[in-house]
C-alpha positions in Angstrom: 297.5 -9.2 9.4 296.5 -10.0 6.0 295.9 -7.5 3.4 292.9 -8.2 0.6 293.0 -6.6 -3.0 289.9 -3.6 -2.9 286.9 -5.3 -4.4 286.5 -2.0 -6.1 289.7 -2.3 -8.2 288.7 -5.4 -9.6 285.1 -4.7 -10.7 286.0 -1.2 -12.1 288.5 -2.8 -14.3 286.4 -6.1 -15.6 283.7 -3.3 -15.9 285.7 -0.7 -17.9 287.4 -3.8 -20.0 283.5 -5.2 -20.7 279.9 -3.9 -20.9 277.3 -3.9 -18.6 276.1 -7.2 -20.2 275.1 -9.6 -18.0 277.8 -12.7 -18.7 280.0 -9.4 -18.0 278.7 -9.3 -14.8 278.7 -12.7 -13.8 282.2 -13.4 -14.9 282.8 -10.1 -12.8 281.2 -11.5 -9.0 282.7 -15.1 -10.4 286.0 -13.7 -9.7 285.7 -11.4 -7.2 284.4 -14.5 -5.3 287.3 -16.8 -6.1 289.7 -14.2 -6.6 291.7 -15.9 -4.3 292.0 -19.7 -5.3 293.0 -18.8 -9.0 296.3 -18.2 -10.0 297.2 -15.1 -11.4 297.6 -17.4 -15.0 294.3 -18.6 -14.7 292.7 -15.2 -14.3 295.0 -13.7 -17.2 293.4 -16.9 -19.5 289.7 -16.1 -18.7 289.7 -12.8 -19.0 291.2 -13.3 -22.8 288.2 -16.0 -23.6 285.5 -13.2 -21.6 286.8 -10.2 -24.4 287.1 -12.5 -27.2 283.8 -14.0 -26.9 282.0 -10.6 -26.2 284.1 -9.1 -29.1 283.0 -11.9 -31.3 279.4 -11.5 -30.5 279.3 -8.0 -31.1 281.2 -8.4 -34.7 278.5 -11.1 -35.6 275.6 -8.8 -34.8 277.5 -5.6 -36.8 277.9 -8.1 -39.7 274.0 -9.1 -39.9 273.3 -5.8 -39.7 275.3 -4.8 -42.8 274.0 -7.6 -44.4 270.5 -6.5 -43.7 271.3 -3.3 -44.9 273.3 -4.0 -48.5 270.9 -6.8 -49.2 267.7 -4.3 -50.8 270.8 -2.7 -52.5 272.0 -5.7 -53.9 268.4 -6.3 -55.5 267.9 -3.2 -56.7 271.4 -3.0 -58.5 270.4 -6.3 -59.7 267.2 -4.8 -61.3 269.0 -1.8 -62.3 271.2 -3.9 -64.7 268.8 -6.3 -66.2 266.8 -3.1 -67.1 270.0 -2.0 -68.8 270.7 -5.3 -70.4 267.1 -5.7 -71.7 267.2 -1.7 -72.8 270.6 -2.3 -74.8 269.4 -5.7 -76.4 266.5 -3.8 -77.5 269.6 -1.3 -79.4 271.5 -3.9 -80.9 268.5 -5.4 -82.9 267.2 -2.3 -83.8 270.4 -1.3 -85.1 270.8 -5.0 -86.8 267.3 -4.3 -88.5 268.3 -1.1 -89.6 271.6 -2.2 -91.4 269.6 -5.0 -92.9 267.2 -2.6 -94.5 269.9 0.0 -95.4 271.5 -3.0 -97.6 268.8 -4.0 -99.1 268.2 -0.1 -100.0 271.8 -0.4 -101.1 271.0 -3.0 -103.6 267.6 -1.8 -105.1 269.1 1.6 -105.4 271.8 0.3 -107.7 269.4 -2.1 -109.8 267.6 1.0 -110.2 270.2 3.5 -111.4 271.5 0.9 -113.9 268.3 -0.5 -115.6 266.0 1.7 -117.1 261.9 2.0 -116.5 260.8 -1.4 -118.5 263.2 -3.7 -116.7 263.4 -1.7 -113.5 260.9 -4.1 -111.4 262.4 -7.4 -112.5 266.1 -6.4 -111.7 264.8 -5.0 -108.2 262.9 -8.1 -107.0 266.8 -10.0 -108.2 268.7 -7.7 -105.7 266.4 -8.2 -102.9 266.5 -11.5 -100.6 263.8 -13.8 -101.7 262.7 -13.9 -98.1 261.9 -10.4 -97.7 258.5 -9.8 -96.0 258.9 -5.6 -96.8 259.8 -6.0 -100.0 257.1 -3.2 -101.2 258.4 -1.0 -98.6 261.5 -1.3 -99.3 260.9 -0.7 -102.9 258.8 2.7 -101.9 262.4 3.6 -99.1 264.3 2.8 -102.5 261.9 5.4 -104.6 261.8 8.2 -102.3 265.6 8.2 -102.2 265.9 8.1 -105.2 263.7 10.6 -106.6 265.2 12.5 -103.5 268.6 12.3 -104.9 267.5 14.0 -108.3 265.4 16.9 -106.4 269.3 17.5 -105.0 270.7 17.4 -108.0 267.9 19.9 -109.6 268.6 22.3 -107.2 272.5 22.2 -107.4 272.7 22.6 -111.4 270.1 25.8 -111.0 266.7 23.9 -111.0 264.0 25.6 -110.2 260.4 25.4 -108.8 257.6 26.7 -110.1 254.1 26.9 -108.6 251.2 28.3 -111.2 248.8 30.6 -109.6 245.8 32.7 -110.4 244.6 30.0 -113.0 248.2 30.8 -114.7 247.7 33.7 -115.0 251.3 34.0 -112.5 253.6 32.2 -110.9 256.0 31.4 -107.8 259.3 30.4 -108.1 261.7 29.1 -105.4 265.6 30.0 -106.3 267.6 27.5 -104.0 271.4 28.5 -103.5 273.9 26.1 -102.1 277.9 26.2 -102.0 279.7 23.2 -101.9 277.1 20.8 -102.0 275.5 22.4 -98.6 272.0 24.4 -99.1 272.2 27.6 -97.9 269.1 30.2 -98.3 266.1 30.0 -100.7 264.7 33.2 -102.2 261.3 32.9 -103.5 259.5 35.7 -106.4 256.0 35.8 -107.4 255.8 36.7 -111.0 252.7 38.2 -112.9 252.5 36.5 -116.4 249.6 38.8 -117.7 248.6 40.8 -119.2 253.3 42.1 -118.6 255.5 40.2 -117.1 256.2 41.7 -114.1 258.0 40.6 -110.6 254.7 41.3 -108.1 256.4 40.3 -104.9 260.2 38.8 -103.8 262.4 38.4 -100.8 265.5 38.7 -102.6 268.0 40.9 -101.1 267.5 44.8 -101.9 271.3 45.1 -103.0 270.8 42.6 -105.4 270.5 44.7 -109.0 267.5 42.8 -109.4 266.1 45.4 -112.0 268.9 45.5 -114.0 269.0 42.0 -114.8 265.7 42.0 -115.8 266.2 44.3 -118.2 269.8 42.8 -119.1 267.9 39.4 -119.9 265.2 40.0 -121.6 262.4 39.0 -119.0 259.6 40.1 -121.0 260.4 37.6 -123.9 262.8 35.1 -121.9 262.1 34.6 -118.6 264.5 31.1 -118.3 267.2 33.5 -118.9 266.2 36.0 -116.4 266.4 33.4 -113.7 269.5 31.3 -114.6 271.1 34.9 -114.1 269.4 35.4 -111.3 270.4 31.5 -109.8 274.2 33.0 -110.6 274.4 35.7 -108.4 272.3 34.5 -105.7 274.5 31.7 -105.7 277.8 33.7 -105.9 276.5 36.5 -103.0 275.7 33.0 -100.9 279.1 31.3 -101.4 280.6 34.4 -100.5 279.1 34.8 -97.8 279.7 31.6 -96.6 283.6 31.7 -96.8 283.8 34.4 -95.1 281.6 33.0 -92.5 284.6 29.6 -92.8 287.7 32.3 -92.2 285.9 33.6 -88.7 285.3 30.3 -87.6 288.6 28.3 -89.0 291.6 31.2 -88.6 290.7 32.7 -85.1 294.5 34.2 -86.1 293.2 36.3 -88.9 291.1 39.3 -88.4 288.5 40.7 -90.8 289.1 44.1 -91.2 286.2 45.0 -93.5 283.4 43.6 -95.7 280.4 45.0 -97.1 277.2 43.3 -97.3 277.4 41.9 -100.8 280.6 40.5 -99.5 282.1 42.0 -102.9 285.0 43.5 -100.9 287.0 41.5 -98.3 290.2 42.6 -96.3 292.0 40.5 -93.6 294.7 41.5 -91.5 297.4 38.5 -90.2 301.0 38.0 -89.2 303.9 36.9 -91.3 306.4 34.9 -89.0 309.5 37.4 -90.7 309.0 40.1 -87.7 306.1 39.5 -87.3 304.9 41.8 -89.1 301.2 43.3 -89.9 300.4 41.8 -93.7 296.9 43.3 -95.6 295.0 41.6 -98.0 292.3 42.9 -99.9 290.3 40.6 -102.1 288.1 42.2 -104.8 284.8 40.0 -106.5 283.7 42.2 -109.2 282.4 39.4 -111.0 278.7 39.1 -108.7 278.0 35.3 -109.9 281.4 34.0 -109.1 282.8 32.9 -105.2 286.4 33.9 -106.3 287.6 37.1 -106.2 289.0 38.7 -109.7 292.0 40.4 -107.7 293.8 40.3 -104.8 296.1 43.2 -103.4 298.8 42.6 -100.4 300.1 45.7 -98.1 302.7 45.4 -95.7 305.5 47.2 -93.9 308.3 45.9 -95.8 307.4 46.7 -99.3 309.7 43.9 -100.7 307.7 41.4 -99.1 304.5 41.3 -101.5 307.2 41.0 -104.1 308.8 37.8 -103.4 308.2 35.0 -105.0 306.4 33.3 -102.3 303.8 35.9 -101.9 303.0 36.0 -105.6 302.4 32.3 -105.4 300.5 32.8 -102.6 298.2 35.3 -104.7 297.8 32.9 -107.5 296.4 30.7 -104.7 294.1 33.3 -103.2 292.8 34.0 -106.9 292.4 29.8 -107.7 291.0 28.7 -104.4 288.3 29.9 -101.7 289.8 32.1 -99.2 289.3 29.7 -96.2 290.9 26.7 -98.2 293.7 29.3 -99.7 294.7 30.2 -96.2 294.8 26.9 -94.7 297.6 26.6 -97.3 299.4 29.2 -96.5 299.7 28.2 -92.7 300.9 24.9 -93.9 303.5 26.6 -96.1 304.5 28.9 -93.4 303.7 31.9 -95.0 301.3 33.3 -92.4 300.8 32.6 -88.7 
């Protein structure tokens, strides 16, 4: 008696190798049906084309549907960097504009520091392009600068200005400090011109002797001289101050030990790489109007140190230069750490 192959067997594998598609299912009663005239190479052959051709259908659909899905992504990465190519076109001739008109400012500004007022047009219009639409507004760009530049240099020589009120009967002046070409603070005093010459109102600083130079120049009779010395120490308490706000901010290695607050008396603490050792220096300004001190004193541990030769180079320097650009120097050298 002949045994047949369980029906069962066969369908649970062509269903657990498939889907519950319906070609699956076909293919699946298809050979349970002819199970027996088929070979067992035959069935090995079909069932290969039945996955691959399910497989394939299934990777076709997964592939549309990525498509579908990075196509609006696509276009909107596409908008994204026309935006940003139209945005950075817009930059570059800006930017082109603006070095065209900074050249031409370039030219007109020297026409106009070499000729004088009569011939100052004519040698303009020769600098400019001949095509220049803005030529006026240039020329105005090429004023303001200029007249600019001279304000500047007012203020750094010791300029001054001066604002009449009370139908002159007094006056406001503006004292501008600055230290190495950078503005700083501006103090301003109201001075009564009648029936005395008196200071009414200020904001300089209270430990400024500003009654004492008064008196020391002659304010009643010569009041230029009053604020020129004035201008000198403002300017000297203002540079001062703004070295030692350099040596906080440039040598994190030195410590300030003390200062007062007309920066008149400054003492560091560093290291010297011999032992490193504790090294003080204390810098004296007794001179108010000036931004270098008039002496400089050096303590250490080993009292020969301060006597070498280096050291008393290196309190020439401290005496010549600012104390921020003196102690650069001395890192360099080696002399502190």
């Amino acid at each position: 008696m002949t045994q047949q192959a369980p029906k069962s067997n066969v369908c649970s594998d062509r269903f657990h190798l498939s889907s519950t598609d319906n070609i699956v299912c076909y293919n699946t009663v298809f050979y349970n049906k002819d199970i027996q005239q088929n070979k067992p190479e035959d069935f090995g052959n079909m069932e290969a084309a039945s996955t691959r051709g399910v497989l394939s259908h299934l990777s076709l659909l997964e592939v549309q549907a990525r498509s579908r899905k990075t196509q609006p992504e696509q276009q909107s990465r596409v908008v994204e960097l026309k935006a940003k190519v139209e945005a950075l076109m817009v930059q570059r001739d800006k930017l082109r504009a603006e070095t065209e008109t900074h050249k031409n400012l370039q030219k007109l500004r020297l026409s106009m520091d070499r000729q004088g007022a009569d011939d100052e047009e004519e040698k303009e219009e020769e600098g400019m392009d001949e095509d220049s639409e803005n030529a006026e507004v240039l020329h105005l760009m090429a004023r303001q600068t200029q007249l600019k530049d001279l304000l500047d240099l007012h203020h750094l020589i010791g300029g001054y200005d001066v604002i009449q009120t009370r139908q002159g009967k007094g006056v406001c002046v503006s004292v501008a400090t600055a230290y190495q070409g950078v503005y700083l603070d501006t103090y301003n005093l109201e001075i009564d011109l009648r029936p005395a010459v008196r200071i009414a109102r200020h904001n300089v600083p209270p430990f400024v002797p500003l009654k004492r130079l008064a008196e020391q120049s002659g304010m009643q009779t010569d009041l230029r001289t009053f604020l020129d010395l004035l201008s000198q120490n403002l300017n000297g308490f203002s540079g001062r101050c703004r070295q030692l706000q350099l040596v906080k901010e440039q040598h994190g290695s030195v410590e300030v030990m003390e200062s007062n607050v007309l920066c008149s008396i400054l003492v560091l603490m560093f290291s010297v790489p011999r032992g490193r050792a504790a090294f003080l220096c204390r810098l004296d300004y007794t001179d108010l109007t000036r931004c270098l001190p008039t002496a400089v004193h050096f303590e250490c541990t080993d009292e020969r140190l301060p006597e070498s030769p280096q050291w008393k180079m290196n309190c020439s320097l401290l005496l010549e230069v600012p104390v921020h650009r003196a102690l650069t120097a001395m890192k360099k050298s080696g002399s502190i750490i």
